[in-house]
N, C-alpha and C positions, 0 to 999 in steps of 0.2 A: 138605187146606187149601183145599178149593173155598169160594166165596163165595156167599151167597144169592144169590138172584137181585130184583135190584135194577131198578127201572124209573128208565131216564137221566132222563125228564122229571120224575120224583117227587123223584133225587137234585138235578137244577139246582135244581128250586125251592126245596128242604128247604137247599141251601149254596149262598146268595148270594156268603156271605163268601168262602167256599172260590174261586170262580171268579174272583171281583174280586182278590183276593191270586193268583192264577195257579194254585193247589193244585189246582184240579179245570178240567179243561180238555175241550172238548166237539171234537172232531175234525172235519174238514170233512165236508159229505154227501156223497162221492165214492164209495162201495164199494157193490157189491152182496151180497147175502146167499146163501150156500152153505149145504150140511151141514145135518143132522137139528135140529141147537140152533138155535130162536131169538134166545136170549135165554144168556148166558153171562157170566162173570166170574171174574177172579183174577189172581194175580200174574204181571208182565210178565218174559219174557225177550225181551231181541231180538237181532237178526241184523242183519246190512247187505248184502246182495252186490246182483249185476248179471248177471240171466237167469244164472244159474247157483245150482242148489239142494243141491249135497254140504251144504254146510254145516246149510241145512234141515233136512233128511234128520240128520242128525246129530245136532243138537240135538233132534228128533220121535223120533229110539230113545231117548232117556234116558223115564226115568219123567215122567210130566207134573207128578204131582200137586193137578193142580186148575188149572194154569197156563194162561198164553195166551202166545203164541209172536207177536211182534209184528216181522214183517218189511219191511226196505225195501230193496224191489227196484229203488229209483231213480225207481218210477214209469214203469217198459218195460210197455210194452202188443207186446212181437215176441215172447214166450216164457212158456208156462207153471214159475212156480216150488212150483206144488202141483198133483199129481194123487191120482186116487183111490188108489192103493197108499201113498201115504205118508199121505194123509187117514186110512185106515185104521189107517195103523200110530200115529196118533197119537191116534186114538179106542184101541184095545187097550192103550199105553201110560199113558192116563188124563189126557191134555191138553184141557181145558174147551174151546181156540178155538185158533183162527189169524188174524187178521191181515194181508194182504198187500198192499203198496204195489206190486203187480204183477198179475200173471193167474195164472189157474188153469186147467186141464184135466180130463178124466175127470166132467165136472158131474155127471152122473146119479150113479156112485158116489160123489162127493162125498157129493151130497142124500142116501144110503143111509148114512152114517155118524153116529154121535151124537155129533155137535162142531159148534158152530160156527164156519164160516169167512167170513171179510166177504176182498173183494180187487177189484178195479176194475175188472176181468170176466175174460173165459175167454178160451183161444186154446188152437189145436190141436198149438201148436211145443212140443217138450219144449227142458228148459235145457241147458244146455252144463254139462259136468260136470268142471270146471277145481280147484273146490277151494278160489275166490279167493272174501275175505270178509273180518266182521271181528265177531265174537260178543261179544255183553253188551256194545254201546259204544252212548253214546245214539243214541238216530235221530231224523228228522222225518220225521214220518208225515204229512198230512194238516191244515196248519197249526200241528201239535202237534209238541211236543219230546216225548221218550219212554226214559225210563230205567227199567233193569234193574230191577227191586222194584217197581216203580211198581201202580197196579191199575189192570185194565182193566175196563170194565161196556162190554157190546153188548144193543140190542133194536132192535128194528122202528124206533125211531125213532133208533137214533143210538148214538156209540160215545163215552163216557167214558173219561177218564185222572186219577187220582187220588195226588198223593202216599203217601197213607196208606188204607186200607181202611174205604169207609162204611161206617158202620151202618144198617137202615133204619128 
């Protein structure tokens, strides 16, 4: 179920309509760019926690199928909620991207994996492993509201959210 790959500034231009109705929603510039993919997209699942990643990790063993895993860490910049062992295991299980309204770890194996990951930078703390969370409930990510099905488009220039799947 992976999605083309789509250029965000081709899709704004091509859906006026879309953006001005709220349908297609452009996220703020806030993340930096991880992982072997530049450029990714597919259907959204998300997460909610805080400096703690079981749940992560939980959601990244299921099959990806083309998906992008859109997490909100609350925006904590004190703990990494993705490192390279789980980046990995979510490239092996066939998850297109990640997402994270938090930090990451492990950067080099990150970059060494084919997925992309966007999150608001690195840090060397791993998370606390408590378990507390709350999956598939919408989130605000980065200006944006973000529900479960939703689709995600990522490129150099920026991260789209779309009700329904562009065409291009």
């Amino acid at each position: 179920m992976a999605a083309l790959p789509l250029a965000t500034a081709e899709a704004c231009d091509a859906n006026a309509r879309m953006i001005t109705s709220g349908e297609l929603r452009a996220l703020q510039p806030v993340f930096r760019m991880y992982g072997g993919r530049r450029l990714f997209a597919g259907p959204v699942v998300t997460v909610k926690v805080f400096e703690d990643n079981v749940l992560v990790r939980g959601i990244l063993e299921e099959k990806g199928e083309g998906r992008v895993l859109v997490v909100d860490g609350g925006g904590s910049l004190r703990r990494a909620l993705l490192g390279g062992n789980i980046a990995m295991l979510a490239q092996n299980n066939g998850w297109a991207g990640i997402v994270i309204n938090g930090c990451v770890r492990d950067v080099d194996e990150i970059n060494e994996c084919d997925i992309g990951v966007r999150a608001l930078g690195s840090h060397p703390m791993k998370s606390d492993k408590r378990g507390v969370g709350e999956k598939h409930a919408p989130v605000t990510v980065a200006g944006a509201r973000i529900c479960d099905g939703e689709w995600l488009y990522a490129d150099a220039d920026g991260i789209l959210v779309s009700r329904t799947e562009l065409s291009v």
